[in-house]
DRENNU-161889 format. One record per residue (C-alpha): x, y, z. Coordinates in steps of 0.1 Angstrom, whole numbers, plus 5000, padded with zeros to 4 digits. Each point is the difference from the previous one (the first is absolute). Example, Ala and Ser with C-alpha at 12.3 -4.5 7.8 and 13.67 -1.06 7.14 Angstrom:
BEGIN
512349555078
501450344993
***
This chain:
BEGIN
413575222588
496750025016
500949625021
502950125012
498750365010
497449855020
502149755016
502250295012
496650195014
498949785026
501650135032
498350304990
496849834995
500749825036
500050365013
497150104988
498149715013
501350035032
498850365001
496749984979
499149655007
500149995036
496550145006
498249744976
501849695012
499250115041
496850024990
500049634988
501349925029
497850105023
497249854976
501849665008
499850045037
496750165002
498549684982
501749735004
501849884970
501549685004
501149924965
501650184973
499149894963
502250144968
498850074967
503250034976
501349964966
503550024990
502650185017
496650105027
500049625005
504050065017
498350265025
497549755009
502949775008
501750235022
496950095015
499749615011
502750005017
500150395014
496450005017
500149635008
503249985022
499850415016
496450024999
498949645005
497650024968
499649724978
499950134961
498949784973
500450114964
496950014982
498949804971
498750314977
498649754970
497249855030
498350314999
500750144962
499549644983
498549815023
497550275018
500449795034
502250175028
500849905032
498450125035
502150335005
497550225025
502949995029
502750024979
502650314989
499549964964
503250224981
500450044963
503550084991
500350134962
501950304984
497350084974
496949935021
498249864972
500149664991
496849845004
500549675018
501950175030
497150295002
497649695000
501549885031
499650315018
496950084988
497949665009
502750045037
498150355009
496949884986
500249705026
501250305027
503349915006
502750305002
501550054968
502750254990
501750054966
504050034997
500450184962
501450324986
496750144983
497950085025
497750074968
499649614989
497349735003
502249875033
499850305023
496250074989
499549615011
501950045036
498650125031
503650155011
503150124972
503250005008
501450204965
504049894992
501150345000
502449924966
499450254978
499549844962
501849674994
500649954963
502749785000
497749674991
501549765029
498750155034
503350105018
498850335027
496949855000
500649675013
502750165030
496550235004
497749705004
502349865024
501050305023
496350065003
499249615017
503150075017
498250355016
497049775006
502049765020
501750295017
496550175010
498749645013
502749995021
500250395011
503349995017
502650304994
502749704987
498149954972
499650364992
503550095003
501549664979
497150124975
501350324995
503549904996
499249764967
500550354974
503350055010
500849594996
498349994967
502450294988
502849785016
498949724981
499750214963
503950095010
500949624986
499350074968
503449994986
500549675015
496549864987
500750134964
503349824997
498949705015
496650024977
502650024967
501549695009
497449845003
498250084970
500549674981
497549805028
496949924984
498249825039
501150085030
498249895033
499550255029
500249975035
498550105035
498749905031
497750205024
498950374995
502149954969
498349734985
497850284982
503550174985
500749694985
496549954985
500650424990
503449964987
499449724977
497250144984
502050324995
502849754986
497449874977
498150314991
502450214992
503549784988
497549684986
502349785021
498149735012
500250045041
498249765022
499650125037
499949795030
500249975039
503449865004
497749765025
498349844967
502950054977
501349665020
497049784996
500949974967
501150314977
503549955013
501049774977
500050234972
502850125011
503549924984
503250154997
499650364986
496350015007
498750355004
498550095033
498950315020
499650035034
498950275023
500849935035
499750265030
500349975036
497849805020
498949685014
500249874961
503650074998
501749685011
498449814979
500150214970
503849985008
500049664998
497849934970
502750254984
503249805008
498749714986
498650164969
503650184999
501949635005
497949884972
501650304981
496750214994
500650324992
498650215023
499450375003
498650095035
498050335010
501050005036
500750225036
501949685013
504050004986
499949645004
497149994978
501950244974
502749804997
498449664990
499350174964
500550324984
498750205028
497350374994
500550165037
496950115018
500550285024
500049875041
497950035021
496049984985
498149785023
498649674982
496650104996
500950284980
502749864982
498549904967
499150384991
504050055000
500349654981
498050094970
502450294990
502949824988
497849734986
498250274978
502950134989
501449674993
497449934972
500350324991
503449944990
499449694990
498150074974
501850284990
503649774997
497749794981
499150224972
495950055015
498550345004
498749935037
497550284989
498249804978
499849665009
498549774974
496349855003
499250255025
498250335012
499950225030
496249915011
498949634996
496749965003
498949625011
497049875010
***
């Protein structure tokens, strides 16, 4: 039970961030300012890969910071990176330790740029390779798929983002997200039963748009990881230059769609796939979204930005379910263990 333990941990995990993390984050901040920084690059694996998503489009539309994910392999394999000396260089990983992400950071403070690790051991190879650590504040995770850790990950380039911008807003919408996220565990009932009758979908394909586009690319690899149902994650944008025509009557989909400029045509992208007789299951704050499929309600009210830290929740315990309807321990998925090390 240690999956769905964790899941139900994160608002508490949220809190502590907000209280502990607050001091390590400003700091970054005011590193930002004081040189400079004009670019953001990402070094990810996995679920860490989903923060560095967010954190595209978090820091680029608030804070005006373009983020490129990094390419670990160009300085573990190929021992060539690029020019990073101006650059906020952030590895994002629960363990700290796999090799080709502390590569990253460690030729990135070699060439002086401003590097900060994002991991829950502020022991590991990562936060000895960073100049700044922001630690996840999420207690041990032994549930094998990152759950706590990713909502962790996240709520920490959301702090970032809040501390660029330094308004009170921000603060205050920040400090309301623990008391969403318990909101959001509150579905579970709904997300079980809708989880068991599903359970004979071997593919689904999920989808987003937006800040969401990294709960998609999250939820699918939960799907996966945890309920070995093959779930392929897209922008709904993409999903029409081409992947639509997958879809046939009684195709599987999942779509999370939340408030926002994105909305309209999320709506409409849903009616069609709904006239074509898709069946849809929707993760949503919109009724007319909800009622398009076999609707998960998202509590009212979390501004856009912050959004997909609410999103996730269901779409953990989803999988969790999932899997269990399916007859899978989701504590010990097959093929794989808690630390991966890559290089």
């Amino acid at each position: 039970m240690s999956t769905r333990t964790e899941i139900g941990e994160s608002a508490d995990v949220l809190t502590r961030l907000l209280d502990e993390g607050a001091a390590p984050v400003e700091a970054i901040a005011r590193a930002v300012r004081e040189r400079g920084i004009d670019l953001a690059l990402v070094a990810a694996r996995g679920t860490s890969d989903h923060a560095a998503i967010y954190a595209q489009y978090v820091l680029g539309s608030r804070n005006r910071l373009p983020v490129a994910l990094a390419a670990p392999s160009l300085a573990s394999v190929y021992g060539t990176t690029p020019r990073l000396h101006k650059a906020l260089v952030l590895g994002i990983s629960q363990s700290g330790k796999s090799p080709d992400i502390v590569a990253v950071l460690t030729d990135a403070r070699r060439q002086g740029a401003l590097t900060v690790a994002v991991t829950n051991d502020l022991t590991s190879e990562l936060a000895v390779a960073a100049e700044f650590t922001v630690p996840l504040f999420a207690g041990p995770e032994l549930g094998v798929a990152a759950t706590k850790t990713y909502l962790a990950s996240i709520m920490v380039v959301a702090m970032l983002s809040g501390a660029l911008t330094g308004d009170d807003t921000s603060r205050a919408e920040l400090l309301a997200l623990p008391g969403a996220v318990r909101a959001a565990l509150d579905t579970e009932d709904r997300v079980a039963s809708l989880a068991a009758s599903r359970a004979g979908d071997d593919r689904c394909v999920v989808l987003a748009r937006g800040f969401q586009y990294a709960t998609a690319r999250e939820l699918a690899l939960k799907v996966k990881e945890l309920a070995y149902v093959l779930a392929d994650p897209y922008s709904a944008a993409d999903f029409q230059h081409g992947p639509i025509a997958l879809v046939n009557p009684g195709f599987p989909l999942i779509a999370v769609a939340t408030s926002g400029p994105t909305m309209p045509g999320m709506l409409e992208l849903l009616g069609r796939l709904r006239a074509g007789k898709a069946r849809l299951l929707v993760i949503s704050d919109v009724a007319e979204a909800l009622a398009l499929g076999d609707g998960i309600p998202l509590p009212a009210g979390v501004p856009e930005w912050l959004a997909p830290l609410v999103a996730i929740v269901p779409g953990q315990l989803y999988a969790y379910h999932l899997a269990e309807a399916r007859g899978i321990n989701p504590d010990q998925p097959r093929n794989l263990s808690k630390v991966t090390l890559t290089r």
